[in-house]
C-alpha positions in Angstrom: -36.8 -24.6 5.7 -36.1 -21.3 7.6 -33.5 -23.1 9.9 -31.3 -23.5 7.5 -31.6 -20.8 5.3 -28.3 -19.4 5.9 -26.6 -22.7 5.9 -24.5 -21.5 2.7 -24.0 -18.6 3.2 -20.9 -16.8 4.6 -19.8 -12.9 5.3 -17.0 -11.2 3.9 -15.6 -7.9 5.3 -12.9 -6.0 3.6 -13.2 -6.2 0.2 -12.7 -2.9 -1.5 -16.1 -1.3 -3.0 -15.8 0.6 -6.2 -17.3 4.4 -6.0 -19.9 3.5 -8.6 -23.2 0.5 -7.9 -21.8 -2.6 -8.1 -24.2 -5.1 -9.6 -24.5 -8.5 -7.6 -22.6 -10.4 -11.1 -20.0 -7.8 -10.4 -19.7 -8.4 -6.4 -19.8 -12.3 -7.4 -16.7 -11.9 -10.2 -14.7 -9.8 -7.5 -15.7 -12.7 -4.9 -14.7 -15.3 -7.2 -11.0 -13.9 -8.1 -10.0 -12.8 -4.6 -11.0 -16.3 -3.2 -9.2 -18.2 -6.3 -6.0 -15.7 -5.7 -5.9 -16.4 -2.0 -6.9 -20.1 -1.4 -4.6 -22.7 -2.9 -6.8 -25.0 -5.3 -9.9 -23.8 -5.0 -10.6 -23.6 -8.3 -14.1 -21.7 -7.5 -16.4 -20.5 -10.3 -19.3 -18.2 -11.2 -21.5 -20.9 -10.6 -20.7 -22.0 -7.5 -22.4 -19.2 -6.2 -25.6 -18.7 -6.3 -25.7 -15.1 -5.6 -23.6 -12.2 -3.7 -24.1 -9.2 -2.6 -23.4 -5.9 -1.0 -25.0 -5.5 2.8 -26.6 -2.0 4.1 -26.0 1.2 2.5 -23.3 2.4 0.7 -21.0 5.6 2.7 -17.9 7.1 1.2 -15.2 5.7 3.6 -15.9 2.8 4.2 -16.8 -1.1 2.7 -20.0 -2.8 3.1 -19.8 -6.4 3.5 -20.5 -8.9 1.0 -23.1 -12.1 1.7 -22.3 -15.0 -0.4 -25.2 -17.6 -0.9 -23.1 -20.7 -2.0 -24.5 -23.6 -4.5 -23.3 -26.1 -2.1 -22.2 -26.3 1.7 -19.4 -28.7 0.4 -17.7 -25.5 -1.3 -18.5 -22.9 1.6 -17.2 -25.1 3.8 -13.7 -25.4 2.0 -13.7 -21.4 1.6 -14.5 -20.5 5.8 -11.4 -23.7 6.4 -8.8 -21.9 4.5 -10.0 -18.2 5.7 -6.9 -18.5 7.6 -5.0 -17.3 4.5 -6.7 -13.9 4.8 -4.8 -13.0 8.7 -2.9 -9.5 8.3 -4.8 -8.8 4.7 -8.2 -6.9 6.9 -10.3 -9.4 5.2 -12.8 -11.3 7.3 -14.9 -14.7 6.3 -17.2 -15.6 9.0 -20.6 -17.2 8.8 -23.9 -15.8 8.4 -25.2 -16.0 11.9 -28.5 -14.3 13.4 -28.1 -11.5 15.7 -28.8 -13.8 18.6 -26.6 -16.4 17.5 -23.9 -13.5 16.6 -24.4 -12.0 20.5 -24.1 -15.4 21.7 -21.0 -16.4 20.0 -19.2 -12.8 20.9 -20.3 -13.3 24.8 -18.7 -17.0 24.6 -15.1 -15.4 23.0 -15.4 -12.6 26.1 -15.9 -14.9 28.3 
């Protein structure tokens, strides 16, 4: 089961943080719109995702990434095809690798 825990899961980087807690149904909402906005028939609801969330703690300059646990791997897969409508808009959708898998893959792009 642990080996594919993360399956459904993808990273996003760059979406703006608001100053107070954000509650997870809040991070999912803001998920939800920006995705919908951005990607041309996605038509993606509340209950496609099974939970999101901020990462690490919270500083002043900066935004934490989100984790996104999706329902199915159908509907992460469609979101991380069409990331491509994010480039120049400093928002970022990769997958949910390990560190070692993470090292791996940023040794093979140097390389």
């Amino acid at each position: 089961m642990a080996l594919y825990s993360r399956r459904n899961n993808l990273r996003i980087s760059g979406i703006p943080e608001e100053q107070k807690a954000e509650t997870a149904e809040e991070t999912t909402k803001n998920v939800v719109q920006i995705l919908n906005e951005n990607i041309e028939d996605l038509n993606l609801n509340l209950a496609d995702i099974d939970i999101s969330h901020r990462l690490g703690k919270r500083y002043p300059t900066g935004h934490r990434q989100i984790i996104v646990k999706f329902i199915s791997r159908h509907i992460r897969d469609r979101v991380i095809r069409n990331r491509k409508v994010f480039k120049g808009e400093k928002i970022f959708i990769n997958e949910d690798l390990t560190k070692l898998n993470q090292t791996v893959l940023t040794t093979i792009r140097t390389t």
